[in-house]
C-alpha positions in Angstrom: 0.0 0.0 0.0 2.9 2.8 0.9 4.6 1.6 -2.2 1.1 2.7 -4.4 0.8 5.8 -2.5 4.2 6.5 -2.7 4.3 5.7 -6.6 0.7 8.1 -7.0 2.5 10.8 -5.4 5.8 11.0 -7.4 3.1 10.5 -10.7 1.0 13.8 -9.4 4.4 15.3 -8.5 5.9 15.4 -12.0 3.1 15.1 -14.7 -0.1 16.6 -13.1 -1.0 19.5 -15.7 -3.2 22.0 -14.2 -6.2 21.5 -14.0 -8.9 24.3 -15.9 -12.0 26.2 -13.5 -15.7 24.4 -13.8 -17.5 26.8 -12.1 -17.6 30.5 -10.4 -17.8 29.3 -7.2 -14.6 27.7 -6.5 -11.4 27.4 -8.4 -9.0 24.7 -9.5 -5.7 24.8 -9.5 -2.2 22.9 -10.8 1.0 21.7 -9.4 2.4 25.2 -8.8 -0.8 26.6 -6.8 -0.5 23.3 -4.8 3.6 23.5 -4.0 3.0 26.9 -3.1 0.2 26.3 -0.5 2.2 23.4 0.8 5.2 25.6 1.4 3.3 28.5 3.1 1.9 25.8 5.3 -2.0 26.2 4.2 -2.3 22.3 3.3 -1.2 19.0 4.7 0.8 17.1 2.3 -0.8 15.0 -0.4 0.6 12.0 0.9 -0.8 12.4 4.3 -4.4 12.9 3.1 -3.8 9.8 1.0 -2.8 7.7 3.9 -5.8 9.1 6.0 -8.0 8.4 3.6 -6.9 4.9 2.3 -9.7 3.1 4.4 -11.9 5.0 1.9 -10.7 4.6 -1.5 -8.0 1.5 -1.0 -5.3 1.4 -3.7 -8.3 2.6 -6.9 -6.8 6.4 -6.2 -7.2 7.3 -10.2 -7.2 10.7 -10.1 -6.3 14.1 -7.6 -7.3 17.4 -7.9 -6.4 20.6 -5.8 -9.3 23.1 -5.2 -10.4 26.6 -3.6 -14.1 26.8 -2.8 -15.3 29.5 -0.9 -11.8 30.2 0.6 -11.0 27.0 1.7 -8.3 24.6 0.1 -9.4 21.3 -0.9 -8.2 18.0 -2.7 -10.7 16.2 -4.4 -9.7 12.2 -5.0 -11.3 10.4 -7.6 -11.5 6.6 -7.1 -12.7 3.3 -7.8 -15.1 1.6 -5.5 -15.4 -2.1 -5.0 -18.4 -2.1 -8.0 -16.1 -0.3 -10.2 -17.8 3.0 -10.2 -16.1 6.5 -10.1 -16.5 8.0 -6.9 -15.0 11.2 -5.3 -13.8 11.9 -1.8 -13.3 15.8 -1.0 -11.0 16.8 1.6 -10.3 19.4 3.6 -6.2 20.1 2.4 -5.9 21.9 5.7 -7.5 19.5 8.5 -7.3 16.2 6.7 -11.2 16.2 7.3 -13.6 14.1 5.4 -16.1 16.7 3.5 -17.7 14.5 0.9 -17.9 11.0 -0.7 -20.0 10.7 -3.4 -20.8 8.9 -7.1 -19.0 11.0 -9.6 -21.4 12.0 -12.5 
């Protein structure tokens, strides 16, 4: 398991492209917006939200993004459940807290 986490993170590391806005309400951001955040301190690192949340999503992590909605950081972590659907988990990037899990459209 710390091997796929480990593997995910260097993969988001050096190919993640930025990732375009889908609404007014919150913004998305790339690899740069994230590294910045993480070095100013506003967000745990990616690998810690991926441990903490590995009793959710197991090791079908297929996709991260990084988001600000309404002021407040966020990742949200696409995976696969046990049926094989597309699900996403948001978390707070500051407290590590659970805000949603829910079937992605």
């Amino acid at each position: 398991m710390k091997n796929n986490v480990i593997l995910l993170t260097a993969f988001i590391a050096f190919f993640a492209a930025p990732v375009l806005a889908d609404g007014d309400d919150d913004e998305k951001y790339g690899l740069e917006a994230l590294m910045e955040a993480r070095r100013a301190g506003h967000v745990l690192p990616l690998i810690t939200i991926l441990s903490q949340i590995h009793p959710i999503t197991g090791d079908n992590v297929v996709d991260v993004e990084f988001e600000q909605d309404d002021g407040r950081y966020k990742y949200g972590i696409y995976y696969l459940d046990d049926k094989g659907r597309r699900r996403e988990v948001y978390v707070d990037a500051q407290s590590g807290d659970v805000l949603e899990d829910e079937l992605d459209d």
